[in-house]
Structure formats: C-alpha cells, structure tokens
Biopython code that builds the backbone (N, CA, C, O; Angstrom):
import numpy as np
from Bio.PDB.StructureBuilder import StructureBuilder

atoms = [
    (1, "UNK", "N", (-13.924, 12.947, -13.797)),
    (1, "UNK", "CA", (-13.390, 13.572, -12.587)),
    (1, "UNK", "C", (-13.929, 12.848, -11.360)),
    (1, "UNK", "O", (-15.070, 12.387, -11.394)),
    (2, "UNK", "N", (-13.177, 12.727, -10.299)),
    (2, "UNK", "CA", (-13.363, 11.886, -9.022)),
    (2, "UNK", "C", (-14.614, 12.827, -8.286)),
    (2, "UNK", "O", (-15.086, 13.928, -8.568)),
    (3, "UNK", "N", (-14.769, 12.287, -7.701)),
    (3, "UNK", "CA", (-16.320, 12.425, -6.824)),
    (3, "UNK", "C", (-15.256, 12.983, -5.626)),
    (3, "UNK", "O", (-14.356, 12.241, -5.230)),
    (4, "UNK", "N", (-15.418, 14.246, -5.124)),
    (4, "UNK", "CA", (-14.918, 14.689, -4.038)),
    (4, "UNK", "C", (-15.533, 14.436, -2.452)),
    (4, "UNK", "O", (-16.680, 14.876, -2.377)),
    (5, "UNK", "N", (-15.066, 13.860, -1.230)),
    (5, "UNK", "CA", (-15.971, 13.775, -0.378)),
    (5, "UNK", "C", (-15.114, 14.555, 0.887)),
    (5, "UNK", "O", (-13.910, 14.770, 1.031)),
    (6, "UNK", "N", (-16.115, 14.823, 1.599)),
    (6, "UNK", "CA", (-15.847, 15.897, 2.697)),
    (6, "UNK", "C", (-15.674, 14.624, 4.097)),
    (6, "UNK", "O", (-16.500, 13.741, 4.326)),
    (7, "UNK", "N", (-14.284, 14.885, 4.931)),
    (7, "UNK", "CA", (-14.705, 13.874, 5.633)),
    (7, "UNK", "C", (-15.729, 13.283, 6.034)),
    (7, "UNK", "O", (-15.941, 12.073, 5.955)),
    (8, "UNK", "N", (-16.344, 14.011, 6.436)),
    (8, "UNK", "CA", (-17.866, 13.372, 6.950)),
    (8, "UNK", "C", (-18.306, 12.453, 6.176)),
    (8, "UNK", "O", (-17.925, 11.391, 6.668)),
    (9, "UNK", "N", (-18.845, 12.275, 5.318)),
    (9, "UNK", "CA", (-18.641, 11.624, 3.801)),
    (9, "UNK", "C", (-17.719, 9.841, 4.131)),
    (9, "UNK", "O", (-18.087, 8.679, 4.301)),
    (10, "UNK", "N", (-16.547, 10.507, 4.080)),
    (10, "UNK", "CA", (-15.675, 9.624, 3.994)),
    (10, "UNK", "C", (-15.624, 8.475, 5.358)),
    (10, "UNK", "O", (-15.445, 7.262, 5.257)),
    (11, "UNK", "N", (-15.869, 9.375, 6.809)),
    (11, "UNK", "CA", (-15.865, 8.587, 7.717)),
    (11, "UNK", "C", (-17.560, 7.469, 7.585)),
    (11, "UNK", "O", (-17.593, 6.239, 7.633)),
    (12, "UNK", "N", (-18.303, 8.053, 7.482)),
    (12, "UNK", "CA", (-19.528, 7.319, 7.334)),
    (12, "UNK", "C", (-19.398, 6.229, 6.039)),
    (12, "UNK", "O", (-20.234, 5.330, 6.126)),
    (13, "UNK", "N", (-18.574, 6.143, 4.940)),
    (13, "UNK", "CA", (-18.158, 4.811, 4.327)),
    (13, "UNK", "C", (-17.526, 4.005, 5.012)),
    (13, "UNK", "O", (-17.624, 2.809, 4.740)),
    (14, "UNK", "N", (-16.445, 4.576, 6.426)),
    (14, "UNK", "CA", (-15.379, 3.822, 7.031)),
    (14, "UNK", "C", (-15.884, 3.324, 8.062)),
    (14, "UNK", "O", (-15.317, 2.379, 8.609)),
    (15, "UNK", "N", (-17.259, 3.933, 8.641)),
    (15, "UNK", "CA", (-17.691, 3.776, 9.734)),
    (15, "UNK", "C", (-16.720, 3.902, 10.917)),
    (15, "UNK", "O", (-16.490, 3.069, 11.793)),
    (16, "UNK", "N", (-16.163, 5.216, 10.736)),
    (16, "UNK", "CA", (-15.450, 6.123, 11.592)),
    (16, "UNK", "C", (-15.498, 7.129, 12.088)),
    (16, "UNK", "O", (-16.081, 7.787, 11.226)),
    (17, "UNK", "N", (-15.278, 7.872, 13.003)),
    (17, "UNK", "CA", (-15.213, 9.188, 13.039)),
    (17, "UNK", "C", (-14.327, 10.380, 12.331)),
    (17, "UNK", "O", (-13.103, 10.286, 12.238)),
    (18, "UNK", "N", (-15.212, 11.732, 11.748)),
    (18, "UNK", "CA", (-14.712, 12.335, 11.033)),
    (18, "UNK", "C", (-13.607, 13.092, 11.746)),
    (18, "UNK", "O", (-13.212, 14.187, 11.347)),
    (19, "UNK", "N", (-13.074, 12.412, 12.917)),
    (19, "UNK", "CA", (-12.062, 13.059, 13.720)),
    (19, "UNK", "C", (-10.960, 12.775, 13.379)),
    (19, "UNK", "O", (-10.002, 13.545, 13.320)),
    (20, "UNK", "N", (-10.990, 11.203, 13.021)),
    (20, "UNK", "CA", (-10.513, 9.933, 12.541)),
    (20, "UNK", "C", (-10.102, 10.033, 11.292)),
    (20, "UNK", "O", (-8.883, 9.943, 11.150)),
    (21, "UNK", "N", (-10.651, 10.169, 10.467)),
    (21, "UNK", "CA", (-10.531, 10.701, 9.096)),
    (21, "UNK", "C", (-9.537, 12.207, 9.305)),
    (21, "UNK", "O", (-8.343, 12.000, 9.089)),
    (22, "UNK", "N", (-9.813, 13.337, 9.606)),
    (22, "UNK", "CA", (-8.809, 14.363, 9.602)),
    (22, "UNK", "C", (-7.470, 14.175, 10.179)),
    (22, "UNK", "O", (-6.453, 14.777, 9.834)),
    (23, "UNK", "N", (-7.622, 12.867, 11.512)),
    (23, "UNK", "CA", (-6.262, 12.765, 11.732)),
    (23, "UNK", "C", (-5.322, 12.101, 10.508)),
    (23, "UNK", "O", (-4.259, 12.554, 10.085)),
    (24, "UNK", "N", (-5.775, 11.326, 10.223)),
    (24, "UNK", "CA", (-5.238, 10.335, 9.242)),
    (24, "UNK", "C", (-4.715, 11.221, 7.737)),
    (24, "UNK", "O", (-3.771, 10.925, 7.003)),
    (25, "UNK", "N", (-5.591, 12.266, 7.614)),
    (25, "UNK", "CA", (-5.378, 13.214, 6.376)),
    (25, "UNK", "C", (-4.073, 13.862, 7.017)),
    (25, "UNK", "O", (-2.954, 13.457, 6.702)),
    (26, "UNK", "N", (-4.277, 14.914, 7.955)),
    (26, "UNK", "CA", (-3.143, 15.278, 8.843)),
    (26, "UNK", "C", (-1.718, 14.351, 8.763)),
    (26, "UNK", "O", (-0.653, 14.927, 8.545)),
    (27, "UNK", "N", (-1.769, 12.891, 8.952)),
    (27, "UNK", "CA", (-0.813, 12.324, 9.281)),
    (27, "UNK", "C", (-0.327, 11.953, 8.160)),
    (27, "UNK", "O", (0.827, 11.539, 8.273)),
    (28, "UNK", "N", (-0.961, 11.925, 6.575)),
    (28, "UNK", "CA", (-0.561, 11.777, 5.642)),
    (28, "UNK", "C", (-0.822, 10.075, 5.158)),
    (28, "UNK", "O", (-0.317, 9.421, 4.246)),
    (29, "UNK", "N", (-1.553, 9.817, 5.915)),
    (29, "UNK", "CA", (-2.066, 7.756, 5.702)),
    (29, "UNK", "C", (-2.935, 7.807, 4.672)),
    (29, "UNK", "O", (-3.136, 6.952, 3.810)),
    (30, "UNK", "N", (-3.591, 9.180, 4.859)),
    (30, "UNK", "CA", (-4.959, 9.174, 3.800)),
    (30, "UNK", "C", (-5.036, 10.561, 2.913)),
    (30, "UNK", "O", (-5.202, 11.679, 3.401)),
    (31, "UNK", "N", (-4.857, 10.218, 1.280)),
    (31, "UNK", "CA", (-4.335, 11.571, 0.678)),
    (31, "UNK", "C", (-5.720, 12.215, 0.522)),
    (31, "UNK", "O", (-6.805, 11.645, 0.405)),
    (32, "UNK", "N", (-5.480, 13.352, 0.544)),
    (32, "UNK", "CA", (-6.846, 14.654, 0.275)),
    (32, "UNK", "C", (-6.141, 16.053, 0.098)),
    (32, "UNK", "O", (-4.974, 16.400, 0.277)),
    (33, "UNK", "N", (-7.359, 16.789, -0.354)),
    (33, "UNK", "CA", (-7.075, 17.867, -1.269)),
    (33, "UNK", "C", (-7.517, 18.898, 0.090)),
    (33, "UNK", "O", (-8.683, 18.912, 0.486)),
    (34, "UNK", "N", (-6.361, 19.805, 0.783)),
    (34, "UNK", "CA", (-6.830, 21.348, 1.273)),
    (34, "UNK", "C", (-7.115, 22.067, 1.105)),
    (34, "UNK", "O", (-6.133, 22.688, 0.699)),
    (35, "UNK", "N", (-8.630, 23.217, 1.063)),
    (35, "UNK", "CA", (-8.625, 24.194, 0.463)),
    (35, "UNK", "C", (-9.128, 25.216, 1.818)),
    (35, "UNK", "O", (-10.224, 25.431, 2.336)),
    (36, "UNK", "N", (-7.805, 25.683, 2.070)),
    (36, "UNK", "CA", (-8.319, 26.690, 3.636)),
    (36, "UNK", "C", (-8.104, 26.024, 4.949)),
    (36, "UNK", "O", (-7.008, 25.699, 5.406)),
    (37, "UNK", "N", (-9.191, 25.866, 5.470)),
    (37, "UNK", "CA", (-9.932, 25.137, 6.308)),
    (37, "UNK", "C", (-9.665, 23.510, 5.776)),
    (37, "UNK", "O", (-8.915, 22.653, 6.243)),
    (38, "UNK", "N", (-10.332, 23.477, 4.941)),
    (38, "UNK", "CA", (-11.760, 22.459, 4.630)),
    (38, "UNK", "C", (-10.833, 21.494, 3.673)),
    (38, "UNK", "O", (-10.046, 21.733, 2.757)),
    (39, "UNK", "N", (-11.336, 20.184, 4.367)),
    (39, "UNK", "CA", (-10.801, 18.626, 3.829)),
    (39, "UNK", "C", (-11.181, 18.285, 3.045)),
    (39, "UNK", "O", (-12.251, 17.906, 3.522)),
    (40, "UNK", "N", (-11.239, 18.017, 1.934)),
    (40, "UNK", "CA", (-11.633, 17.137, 0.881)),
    (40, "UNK", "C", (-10.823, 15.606, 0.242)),
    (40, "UNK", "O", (-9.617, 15.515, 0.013)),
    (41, "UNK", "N", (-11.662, 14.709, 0.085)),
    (41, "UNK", "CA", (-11.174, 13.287, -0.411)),
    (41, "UNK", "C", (-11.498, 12.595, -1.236)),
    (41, "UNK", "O", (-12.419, 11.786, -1.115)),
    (42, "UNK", "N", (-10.567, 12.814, -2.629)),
    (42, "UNK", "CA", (-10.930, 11.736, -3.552)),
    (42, "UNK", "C", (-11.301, 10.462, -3.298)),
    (42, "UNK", "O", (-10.889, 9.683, -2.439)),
    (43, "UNK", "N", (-12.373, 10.291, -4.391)),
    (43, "UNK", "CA", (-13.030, 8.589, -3.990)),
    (43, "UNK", "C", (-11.990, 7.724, -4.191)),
    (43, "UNK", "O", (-11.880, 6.840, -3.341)),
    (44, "UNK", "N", (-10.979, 7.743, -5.336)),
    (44, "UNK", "CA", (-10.208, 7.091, -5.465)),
    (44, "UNK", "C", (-8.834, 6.858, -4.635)),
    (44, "UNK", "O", (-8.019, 5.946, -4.773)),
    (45, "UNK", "N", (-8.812, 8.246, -3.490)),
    (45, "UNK", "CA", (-7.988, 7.811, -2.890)),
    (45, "UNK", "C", (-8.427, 7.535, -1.740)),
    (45, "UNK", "O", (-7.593, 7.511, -0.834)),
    (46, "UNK", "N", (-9.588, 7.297, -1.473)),
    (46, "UNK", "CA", (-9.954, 6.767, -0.367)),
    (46, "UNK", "C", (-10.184, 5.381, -0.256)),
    (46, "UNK", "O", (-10.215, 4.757, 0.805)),
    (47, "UNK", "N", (-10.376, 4.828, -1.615)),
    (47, "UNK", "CA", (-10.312, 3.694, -2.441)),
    (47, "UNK", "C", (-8.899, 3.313, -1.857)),
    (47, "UNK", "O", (-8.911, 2.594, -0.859)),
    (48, "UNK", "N", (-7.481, 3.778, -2.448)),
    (48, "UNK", "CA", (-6.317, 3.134, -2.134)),
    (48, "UNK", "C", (-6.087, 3.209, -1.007)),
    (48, "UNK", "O", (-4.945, 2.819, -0.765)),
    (49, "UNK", "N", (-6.743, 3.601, 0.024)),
    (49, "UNK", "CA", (-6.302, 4.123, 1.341)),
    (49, "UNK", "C", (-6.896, 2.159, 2.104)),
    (49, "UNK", "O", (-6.235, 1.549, 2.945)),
    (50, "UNK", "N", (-8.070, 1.697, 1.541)),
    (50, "UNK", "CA", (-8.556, 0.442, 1.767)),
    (50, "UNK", "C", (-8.132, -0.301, 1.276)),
    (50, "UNK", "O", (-8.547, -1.428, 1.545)),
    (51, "UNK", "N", (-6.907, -0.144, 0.119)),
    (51, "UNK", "CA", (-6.170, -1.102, -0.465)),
    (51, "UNK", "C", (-4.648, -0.849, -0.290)),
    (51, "UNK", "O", (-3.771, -0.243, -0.906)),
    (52, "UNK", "N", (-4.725, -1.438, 0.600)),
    (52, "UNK", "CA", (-3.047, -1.016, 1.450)),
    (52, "UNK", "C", (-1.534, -1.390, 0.482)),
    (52, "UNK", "O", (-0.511, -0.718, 0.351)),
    (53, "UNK", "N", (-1.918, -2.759, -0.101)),
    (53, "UNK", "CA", (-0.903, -3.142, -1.945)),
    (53, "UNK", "C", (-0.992, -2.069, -2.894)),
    (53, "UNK", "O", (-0.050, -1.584, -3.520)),
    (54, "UNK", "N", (-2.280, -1.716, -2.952)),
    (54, "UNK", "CA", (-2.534, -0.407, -4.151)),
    (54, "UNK", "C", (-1.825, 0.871, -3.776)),
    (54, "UNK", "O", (-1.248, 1.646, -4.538)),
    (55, "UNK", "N", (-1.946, 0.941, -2.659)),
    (55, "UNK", "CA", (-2.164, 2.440, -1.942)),
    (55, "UNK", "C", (-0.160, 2.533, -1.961)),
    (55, "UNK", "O", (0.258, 3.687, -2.054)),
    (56, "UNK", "N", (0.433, 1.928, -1.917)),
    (56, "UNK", "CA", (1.650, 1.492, -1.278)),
    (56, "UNK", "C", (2.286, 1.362, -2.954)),
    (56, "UNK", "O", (3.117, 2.262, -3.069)),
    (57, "UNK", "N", (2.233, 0.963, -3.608)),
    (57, "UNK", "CA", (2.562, 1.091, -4.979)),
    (57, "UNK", "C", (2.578, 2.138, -5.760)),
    (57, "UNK", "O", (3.508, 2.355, -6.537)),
    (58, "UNK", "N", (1.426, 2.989, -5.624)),
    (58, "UNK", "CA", (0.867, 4.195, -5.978)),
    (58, "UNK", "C", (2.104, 5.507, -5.038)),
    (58, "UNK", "O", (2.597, 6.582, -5.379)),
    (59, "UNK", "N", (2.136, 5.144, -4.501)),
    (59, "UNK", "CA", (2.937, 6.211, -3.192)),
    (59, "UNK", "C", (4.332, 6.244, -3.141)),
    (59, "UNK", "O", (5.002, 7.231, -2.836)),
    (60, "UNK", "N", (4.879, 4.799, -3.542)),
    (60, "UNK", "CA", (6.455, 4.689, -3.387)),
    (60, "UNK", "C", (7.287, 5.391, -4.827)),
    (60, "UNK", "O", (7.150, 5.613, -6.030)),
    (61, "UNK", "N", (8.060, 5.507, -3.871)),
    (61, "UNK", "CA", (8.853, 6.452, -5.170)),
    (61, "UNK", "C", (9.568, 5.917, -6.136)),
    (61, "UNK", "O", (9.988, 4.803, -5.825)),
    (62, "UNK", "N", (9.921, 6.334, -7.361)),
    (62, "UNK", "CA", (10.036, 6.072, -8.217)),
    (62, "UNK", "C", (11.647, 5.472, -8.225)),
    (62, "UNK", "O", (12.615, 6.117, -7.821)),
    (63, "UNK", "N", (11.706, 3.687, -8.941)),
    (63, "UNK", "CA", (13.045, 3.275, -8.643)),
    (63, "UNK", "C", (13.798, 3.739, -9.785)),
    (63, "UNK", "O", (13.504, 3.520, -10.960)),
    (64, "UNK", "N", (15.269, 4.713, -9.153)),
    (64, "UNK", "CA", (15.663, 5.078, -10.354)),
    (64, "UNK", "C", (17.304, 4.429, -11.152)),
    (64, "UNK", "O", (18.268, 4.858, -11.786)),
    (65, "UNK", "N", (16.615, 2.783, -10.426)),
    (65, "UNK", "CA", (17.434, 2.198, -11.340)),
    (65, "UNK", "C", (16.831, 0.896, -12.176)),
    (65, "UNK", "O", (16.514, -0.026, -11.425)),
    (66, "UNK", "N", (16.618, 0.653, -13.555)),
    (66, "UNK", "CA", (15.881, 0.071, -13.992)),
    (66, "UNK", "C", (16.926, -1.320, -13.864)),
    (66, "UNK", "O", (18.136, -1.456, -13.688)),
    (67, "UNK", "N", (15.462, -2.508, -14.102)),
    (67, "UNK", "CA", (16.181, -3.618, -13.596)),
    (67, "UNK", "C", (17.143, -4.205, -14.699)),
    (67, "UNK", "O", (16.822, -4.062, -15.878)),
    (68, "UNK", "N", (18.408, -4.914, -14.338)),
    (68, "UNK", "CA", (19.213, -5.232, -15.394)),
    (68, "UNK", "C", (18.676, -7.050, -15.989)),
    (68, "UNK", "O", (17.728, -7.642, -15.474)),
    (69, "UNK", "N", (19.218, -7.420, -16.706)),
    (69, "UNK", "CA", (18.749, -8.452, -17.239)),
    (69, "UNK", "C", (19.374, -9.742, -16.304)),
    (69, "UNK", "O", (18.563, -10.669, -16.316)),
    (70, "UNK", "N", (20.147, -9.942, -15.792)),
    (70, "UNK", "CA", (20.596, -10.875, -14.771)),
    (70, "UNK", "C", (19.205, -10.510, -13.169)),
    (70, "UNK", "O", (19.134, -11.329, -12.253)),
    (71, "UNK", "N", (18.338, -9.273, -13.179)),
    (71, "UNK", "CA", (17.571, -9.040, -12.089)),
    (71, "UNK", "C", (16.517, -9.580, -12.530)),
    (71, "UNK", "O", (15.966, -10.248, -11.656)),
    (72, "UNK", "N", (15.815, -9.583, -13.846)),
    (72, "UNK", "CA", (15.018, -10.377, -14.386)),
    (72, "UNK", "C", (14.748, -11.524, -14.330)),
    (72, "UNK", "O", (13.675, -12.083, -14.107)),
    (73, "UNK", "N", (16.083, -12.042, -14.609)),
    (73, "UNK", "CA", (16.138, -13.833, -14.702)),
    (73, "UNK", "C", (16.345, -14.311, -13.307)),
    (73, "UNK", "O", (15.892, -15.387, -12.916)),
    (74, "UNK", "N", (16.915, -13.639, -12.692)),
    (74, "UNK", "CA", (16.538, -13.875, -11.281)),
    (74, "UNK", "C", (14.837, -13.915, -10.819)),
    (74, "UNK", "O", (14.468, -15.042, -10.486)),
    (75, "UNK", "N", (13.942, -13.004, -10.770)),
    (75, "UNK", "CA", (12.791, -13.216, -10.409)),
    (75, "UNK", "C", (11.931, -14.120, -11.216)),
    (75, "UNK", "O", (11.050, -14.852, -10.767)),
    (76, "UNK", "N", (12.419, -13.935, -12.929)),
    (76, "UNK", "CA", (11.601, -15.289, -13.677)),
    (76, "UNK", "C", (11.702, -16.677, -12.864)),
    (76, "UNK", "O", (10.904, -17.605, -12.736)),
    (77, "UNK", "N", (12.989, -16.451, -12.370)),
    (77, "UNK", "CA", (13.518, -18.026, -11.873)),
    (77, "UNK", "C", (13.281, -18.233, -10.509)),
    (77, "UNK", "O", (13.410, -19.364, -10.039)),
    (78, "UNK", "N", (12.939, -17.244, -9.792)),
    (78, "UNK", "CA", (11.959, -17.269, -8.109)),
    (78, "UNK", "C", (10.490, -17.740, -8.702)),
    (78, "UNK", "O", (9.975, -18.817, -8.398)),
    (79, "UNK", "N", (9.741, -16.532, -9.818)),
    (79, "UNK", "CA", (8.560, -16.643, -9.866)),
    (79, "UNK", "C", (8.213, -18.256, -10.565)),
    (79, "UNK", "O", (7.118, -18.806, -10.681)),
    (80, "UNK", "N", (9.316, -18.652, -10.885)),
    (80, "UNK", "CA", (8.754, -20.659, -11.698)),
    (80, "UNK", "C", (9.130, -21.482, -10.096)),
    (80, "UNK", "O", (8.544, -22.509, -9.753)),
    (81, "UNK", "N", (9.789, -21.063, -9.576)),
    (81, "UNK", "CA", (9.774, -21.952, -8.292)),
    (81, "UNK", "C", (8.670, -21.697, -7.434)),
    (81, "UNK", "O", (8.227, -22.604, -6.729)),
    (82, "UNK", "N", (8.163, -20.516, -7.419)),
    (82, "UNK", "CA", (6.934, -20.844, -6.345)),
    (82, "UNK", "C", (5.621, -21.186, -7.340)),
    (82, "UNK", "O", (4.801, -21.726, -6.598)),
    (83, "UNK", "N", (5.201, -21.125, -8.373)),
    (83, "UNK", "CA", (4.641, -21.444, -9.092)),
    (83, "UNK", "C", (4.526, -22.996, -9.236)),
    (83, "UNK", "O", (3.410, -23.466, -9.458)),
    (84, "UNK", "N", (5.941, -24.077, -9.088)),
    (84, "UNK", "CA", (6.276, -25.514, -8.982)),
    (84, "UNK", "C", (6.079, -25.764, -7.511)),
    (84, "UNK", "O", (6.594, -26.776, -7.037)),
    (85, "UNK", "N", (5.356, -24.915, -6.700)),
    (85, "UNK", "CA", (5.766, -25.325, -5.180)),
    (85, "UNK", "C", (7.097, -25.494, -4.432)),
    (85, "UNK", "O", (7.115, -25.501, -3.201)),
    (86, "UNK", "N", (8.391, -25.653, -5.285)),
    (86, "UNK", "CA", (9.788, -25.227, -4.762)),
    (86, "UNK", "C", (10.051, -24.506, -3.731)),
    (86, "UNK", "O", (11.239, -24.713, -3.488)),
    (87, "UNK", "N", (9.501, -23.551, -2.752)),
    (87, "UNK", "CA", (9.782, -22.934, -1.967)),
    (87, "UNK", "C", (9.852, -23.522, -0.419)),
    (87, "UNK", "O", (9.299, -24.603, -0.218)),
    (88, "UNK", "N", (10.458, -22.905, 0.593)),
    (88, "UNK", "CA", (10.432, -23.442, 1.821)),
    (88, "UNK", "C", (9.189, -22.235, 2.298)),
    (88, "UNK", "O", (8.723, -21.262, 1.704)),
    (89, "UNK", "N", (8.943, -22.815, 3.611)),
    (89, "UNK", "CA", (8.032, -22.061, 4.127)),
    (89, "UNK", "C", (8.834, -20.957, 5.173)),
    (89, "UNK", "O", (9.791, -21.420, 5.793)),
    (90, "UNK", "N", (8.595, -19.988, 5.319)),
    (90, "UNK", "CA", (9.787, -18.959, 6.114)),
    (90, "UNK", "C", (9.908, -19.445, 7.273)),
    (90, "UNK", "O", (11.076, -19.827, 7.347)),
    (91, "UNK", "N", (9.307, -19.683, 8.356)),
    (91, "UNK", "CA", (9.479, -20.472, 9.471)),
    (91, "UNK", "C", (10.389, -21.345, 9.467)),
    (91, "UNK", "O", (11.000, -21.397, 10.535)),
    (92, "UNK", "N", (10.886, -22.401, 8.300)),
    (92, "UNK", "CA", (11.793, -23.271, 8.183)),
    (92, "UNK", "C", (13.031, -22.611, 7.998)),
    (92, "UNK", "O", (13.926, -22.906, 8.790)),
    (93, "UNK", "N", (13.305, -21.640, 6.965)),
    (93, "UNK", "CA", (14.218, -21.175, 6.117)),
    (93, "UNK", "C", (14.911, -19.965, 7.735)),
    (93, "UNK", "O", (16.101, -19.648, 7.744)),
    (94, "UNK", "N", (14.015, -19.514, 8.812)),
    (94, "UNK", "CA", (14.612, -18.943, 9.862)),
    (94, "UNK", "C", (15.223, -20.258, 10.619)),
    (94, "UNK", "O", (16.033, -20.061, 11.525)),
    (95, "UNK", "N", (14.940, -21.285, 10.350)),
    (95, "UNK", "CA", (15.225, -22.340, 11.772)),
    (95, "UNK", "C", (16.552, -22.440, 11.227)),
    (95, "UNK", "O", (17.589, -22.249, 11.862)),
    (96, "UNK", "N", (16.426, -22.865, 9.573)),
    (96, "UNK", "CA", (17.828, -23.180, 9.430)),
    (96, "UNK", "C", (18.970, -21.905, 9.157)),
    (96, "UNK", "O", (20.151, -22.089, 8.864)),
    (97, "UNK", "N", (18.406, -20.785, 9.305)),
    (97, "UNK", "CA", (19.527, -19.682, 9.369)),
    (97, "UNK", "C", (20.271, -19.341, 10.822)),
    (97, "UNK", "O", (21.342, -18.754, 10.976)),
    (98, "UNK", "N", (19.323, -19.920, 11.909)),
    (98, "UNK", "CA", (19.781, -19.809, 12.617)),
    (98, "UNK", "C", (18.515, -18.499, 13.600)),
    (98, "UNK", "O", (19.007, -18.099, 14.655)),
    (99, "UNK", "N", (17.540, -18.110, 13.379)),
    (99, "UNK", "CA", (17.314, -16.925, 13.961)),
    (99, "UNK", "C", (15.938, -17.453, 14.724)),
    (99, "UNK", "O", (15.157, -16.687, 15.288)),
    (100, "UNK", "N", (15.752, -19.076, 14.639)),
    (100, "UNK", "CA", (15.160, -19.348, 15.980)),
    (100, "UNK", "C", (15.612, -20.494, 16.229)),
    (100, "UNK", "O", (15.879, -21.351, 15.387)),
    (101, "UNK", "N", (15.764, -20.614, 17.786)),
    (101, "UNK", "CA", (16.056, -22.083, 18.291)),
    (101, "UNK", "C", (15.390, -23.066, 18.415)),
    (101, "UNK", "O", (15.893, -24.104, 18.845)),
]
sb = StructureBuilder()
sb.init_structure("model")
sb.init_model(0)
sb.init_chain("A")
sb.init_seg("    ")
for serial, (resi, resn, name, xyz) in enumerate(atoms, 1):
    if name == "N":
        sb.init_residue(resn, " ", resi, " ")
    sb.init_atom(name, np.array(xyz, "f"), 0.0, 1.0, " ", f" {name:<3s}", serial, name[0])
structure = sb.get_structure()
C-alpha cells in the first residue's frame, strides 16, 4: 500500500508551498484522495505528477479503437526510419510546408 502524504508532506519534497500543492489538487494537475476537509497524496501519484510522460499516459483515456494492422506497419515503418536517421528535422519539414517564411 502507498505511503499517504498530507500536503505539507508533499510540498516540502516539491519545495513548495502547501498552498501550492492544494491548488494543484483542487485543479486536478495533482491526483489525491479527500476525506472531509483533509488532503491526502499518494507517493505514487505524486511520483507521476513529476513525471509529466508517466503522469499523461496513466490519465488519458482509454483508446477505444484498437490499432488495425496497416496502423502498425505504419509506425514499424516511422519507428525504422528514425532509428536509420531518415527523418527531417521539424523546422525544415515547416519551411517546406509552407508555415514559415
């Protein structure tokens, strides 16, 4: 079972204020458990809350269309080109679309 921490707790790992911490619970950036009053924050999600890839994976909703086999071979065949260095750099790939002069 996760180690529960009380903002206070939590802001003094962030070296924040526990004001800081309740807004963020409030605003829904940082998940925790309500009981009443009183804030509580899994270590682990205070953990994904510092891992913004994790935290963001963990959170998004569920795709409810699984990928077809032509979506596959598509990304096998992105993921061997940047792997070979094949790719343009985005800065280029905007010049030549047109979306800077």
């Amino acid at each position: 079972m996760d180690k529960l921490l009380t903002p206070k707790d939590a802001a003094e790992r962030l070296a924040v204020s526990p004001k800081s911490i309740r807004a963020w619970l409030r605003q829904g950036k940082l998940r925790g458990v309500r009981a009443g009053r009183l804030w509580r924050i899994r270590e682990r999600d205070l953990e994904a809350f510092l891992d913004p890839v994790r935290h963001a994976l963990e959170t998004a909703p569920e795709d409810d269309e699984p990928w077809t086999e032509e979506d596959k071979k598509a990304v096998a065949e992105a993921e061997r080109a940047i792997a070979q260095g094949k790719t343009k750099p985005w800065e280029q790939v905007k010049r030549e679309l047109g979306y800077e002069a």
